[in-house]
VOSETI-884298 format. One record per residue (C-alpha): residue in one letter; x, y, z. Coordinates in steps of 0.1 Angstrom, whole numbers, padded with zeros to 4 digits, always signed. Layout:
% residues N
AXYZ
...
//
This chain:
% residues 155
X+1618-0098+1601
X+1652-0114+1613
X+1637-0126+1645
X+1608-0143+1624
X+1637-0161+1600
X+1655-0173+1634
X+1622-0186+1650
X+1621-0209+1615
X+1655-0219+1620
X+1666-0198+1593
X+1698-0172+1590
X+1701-0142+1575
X+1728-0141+1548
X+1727-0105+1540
X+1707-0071+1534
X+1705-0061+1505
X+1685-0027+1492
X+1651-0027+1509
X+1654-0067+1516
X+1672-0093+1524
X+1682-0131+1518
X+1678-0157+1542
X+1688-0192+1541
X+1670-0223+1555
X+1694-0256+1560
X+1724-0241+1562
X+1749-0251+1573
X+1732-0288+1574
X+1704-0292+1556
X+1673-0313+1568
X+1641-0328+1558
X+1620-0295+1573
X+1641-0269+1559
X+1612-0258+1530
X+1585-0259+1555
X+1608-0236+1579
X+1609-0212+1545
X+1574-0211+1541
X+1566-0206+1575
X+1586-0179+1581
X+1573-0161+1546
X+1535-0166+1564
X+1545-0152+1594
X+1565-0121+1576
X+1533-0116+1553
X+1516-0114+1586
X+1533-0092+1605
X+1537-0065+1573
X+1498-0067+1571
X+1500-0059+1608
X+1524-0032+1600
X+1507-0022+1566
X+1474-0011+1587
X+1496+0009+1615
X+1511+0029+1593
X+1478+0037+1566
X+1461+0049+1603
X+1493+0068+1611
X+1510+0085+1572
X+1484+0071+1552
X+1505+0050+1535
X+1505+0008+1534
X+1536-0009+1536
X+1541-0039+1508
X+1562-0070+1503
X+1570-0095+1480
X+1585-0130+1490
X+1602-0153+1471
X+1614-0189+1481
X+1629-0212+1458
X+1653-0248+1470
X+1682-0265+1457
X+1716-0273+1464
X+1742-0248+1470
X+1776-0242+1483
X+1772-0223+1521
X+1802-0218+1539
X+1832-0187+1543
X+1840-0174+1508
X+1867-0149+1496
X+1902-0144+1501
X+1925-0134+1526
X+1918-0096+1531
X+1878-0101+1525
X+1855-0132+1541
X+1820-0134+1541
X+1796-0168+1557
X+1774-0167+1527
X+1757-0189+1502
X+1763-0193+1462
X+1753-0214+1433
X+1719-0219+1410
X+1697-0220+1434
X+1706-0181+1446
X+1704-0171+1413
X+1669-0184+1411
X+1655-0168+1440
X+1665-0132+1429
X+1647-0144+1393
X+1617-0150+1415
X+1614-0117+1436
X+1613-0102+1405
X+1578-0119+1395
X+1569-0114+1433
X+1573-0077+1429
X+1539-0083+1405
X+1521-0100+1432
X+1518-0074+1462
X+1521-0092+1497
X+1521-0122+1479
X+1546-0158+1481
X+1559-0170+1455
X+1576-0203+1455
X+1597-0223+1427
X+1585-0259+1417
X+1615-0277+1440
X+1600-0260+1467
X+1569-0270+1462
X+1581-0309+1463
X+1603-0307+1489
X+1575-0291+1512
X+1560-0315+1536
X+1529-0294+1546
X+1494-0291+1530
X+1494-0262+1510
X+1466-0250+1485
X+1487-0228+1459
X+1477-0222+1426
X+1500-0218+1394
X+1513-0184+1384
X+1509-0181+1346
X+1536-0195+1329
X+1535-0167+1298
X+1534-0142+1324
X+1562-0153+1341
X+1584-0157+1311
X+1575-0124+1304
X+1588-0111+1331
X+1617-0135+1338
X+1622-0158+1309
X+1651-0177+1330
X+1624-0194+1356
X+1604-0226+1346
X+1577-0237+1368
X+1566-0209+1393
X+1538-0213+1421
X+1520-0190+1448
X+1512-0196+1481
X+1473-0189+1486
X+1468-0206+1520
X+1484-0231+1543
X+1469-0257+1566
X+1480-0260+1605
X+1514-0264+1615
X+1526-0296+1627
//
């Protein structure tokens, strides 16, 4: 999955548990940099389908994701003190994402993407609304929560 997050002009920040967060714009931000997201979340969802149907052949088991993508500004750069630095990325924005991949975790294989995403995406994408009521009840801190469906071709 790191490979597909470099293609996209992405980084990975850091592993964490079973995932990991990546970061899109960073450590200059540009007018592409939710499209890059999104991208790389289609091709991920991809490849774990591709992935998913190996291994139900081979240990009869599927393989499932969620993905989460949300924008905003944040601070990126080396954080810490003097006997521990990490490159990494903090603020609002962070926060909001792991909000989000908790609602994704309802949504098997699915995208989901915050409403700032979804305006600062230059692509034609057909998403439809996540349930507001369902996702307060499962994160009361989010607003305005969407899921990729489909996308159109890439420019």
């Amino acid at each position: 999955m790191g490979g597909i997050v470099f293609r996209n002009h992405g980084i990975i920040d850091k592993y964490l548990g079973d995932g990991f967060l990546a970061v899109f714009g960073a450590p200059v931000s540009g007018t592409q940099d939710a499209d890059n997201a999104i991208f790389a979340a289609l091709e991920m969802k991809s490849a774990v389908e591709h992935i998913s149907s190996y291994c139900l052949g081979e240990f009869g088991e599927r393989v499932r994701m969620g993905i989460s993508i949300h924008t905003g500004e944040t601070v990126v750069g080396n954080i810490g003190f003097d006997m521990k630095m990490d490159y990494t990325v903090i603020g609002d924005p962070v926060n909001s994402v792991f909000r989000l991949q908790n609602v994704a975790k309802n949504f098997p294989n699915g995208i989901l993407i915050g409403e700032q995403t979804c305006r600062a995406s230059l692509s034609h994408l057909r998403i439809r609304e996540v349930g507001e009521n369902l996702v307060r009840d499962i994160e009361p801190r989010l607003g305005g929560v969407q899921s990729i469906r489909a996308i159109g071709d890439r420019r």
